[in-house]
N, C-alpha and C positions, 0 to 999 in steps of 0.2 A: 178173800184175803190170802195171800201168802203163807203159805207153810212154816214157813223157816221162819220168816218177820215173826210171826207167832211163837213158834220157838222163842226163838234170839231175846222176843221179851219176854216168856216167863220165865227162861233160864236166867234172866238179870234178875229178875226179881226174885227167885228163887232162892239165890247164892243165897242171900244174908240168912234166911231164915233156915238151912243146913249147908253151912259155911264147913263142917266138919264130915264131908261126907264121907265113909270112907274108902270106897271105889274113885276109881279116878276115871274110869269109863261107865259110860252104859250101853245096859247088853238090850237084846230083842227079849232077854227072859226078863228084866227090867220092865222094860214098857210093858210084859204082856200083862206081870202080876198088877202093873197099878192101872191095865188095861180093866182089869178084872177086879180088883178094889173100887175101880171109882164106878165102872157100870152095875154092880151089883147094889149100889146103895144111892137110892133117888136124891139123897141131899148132897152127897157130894160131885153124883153126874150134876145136877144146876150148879153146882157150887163153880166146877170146872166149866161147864159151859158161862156162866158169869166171867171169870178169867179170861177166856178166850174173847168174849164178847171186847169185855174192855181192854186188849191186846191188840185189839182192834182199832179201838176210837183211838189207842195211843201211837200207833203206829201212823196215824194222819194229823195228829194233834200237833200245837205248837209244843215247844218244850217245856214250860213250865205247867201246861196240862198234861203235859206225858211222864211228866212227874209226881203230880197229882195221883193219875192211872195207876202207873207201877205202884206205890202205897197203896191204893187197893187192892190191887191185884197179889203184890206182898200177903195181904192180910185172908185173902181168898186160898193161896198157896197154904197156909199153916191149917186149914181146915181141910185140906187135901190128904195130909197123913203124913208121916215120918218115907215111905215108901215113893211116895210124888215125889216132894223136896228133895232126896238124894238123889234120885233118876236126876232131876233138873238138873242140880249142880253139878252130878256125873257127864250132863254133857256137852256142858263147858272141854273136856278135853276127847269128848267125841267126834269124828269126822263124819258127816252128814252126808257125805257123796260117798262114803264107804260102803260095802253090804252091810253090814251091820246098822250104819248110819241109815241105809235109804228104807230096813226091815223095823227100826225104827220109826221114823216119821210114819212111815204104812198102818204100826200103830196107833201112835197120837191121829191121825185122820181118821182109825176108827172112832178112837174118842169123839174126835171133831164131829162126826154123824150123828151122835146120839143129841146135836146138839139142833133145836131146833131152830129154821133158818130165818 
C-alpha cells in the first residue's frame, strides 16, 4: 500500500479528534516521539497497526465503506494518544516532498514495520 494513501487517510481521520492542534506543522522530532510512544507499548503498536490495516481496505473500498473505515479508524486514532492525533492534524499543513516531509514518512514506515504483514 501507498505511503501517502496511508497518510492522507489517517490525517482525515485524525483532524476531528485533535481539530485544536496547536502546531501547524510536523517535525521529524514529532513523528520520532510518537515513533517511540507507540513502539514502546504492544497495545497501541496493534492498536496502530489495526489503523493502518483498515487504511488499507479503505483506500480500495467503495465510498460508503470507506466511511464506514474512517469511523474506525477515527476511534483507533483517540487510543493512539494526544501526541498521534496532533502529529496527524499537523500534517495537514505539511509538505511531504519536503526534507522534513519525506524524514517524516521515513518514520511512520518505521512504524509501518512493526507491523506484521
Amino acid at each position: 500500500m501507498n505511503l501517502r494513501l496511508i497518510v492522507a487517510i489517517l490525517v482525515i481521520t485524525a483532524v476531528p479528534v485533535c481539530a485544536q492542534a496547536q502546531k501547524t506543522k510536523a517535525t521529524k522530532a514529532d513523528a520520532q516521539r510518537v515513533l517511540k510512544i507507540i513502539s514502546a507499548d504492544k497495545a497501541k503498536t496493534q492498536t496502530y497497526c489495526d489503523a493502518v490495516r483498515l487504511a488499507g481496505q479503505a483506500g480500495e473500498a467503495d465510498e460508503k465503506r470507506s466511511r464506514e473505515l474512517a469511523q474506525k479508524i477515527n476511534e483507533l486514532g483517540k487510543k493512539l494518544g494526544p501526541e498521534y492525533n496532533a502529529m496527524m492534524a499537523a500534517l495537514q499543513d505539511t509538505d511531504l516532498e519536503s526534507e522534513d516531509g519525506r524524514e517524516i514518512g521515513s518514520t511512520l514506515e518505521a512504524l509501518d514495520r512493526l507491523c506484521p504483514k
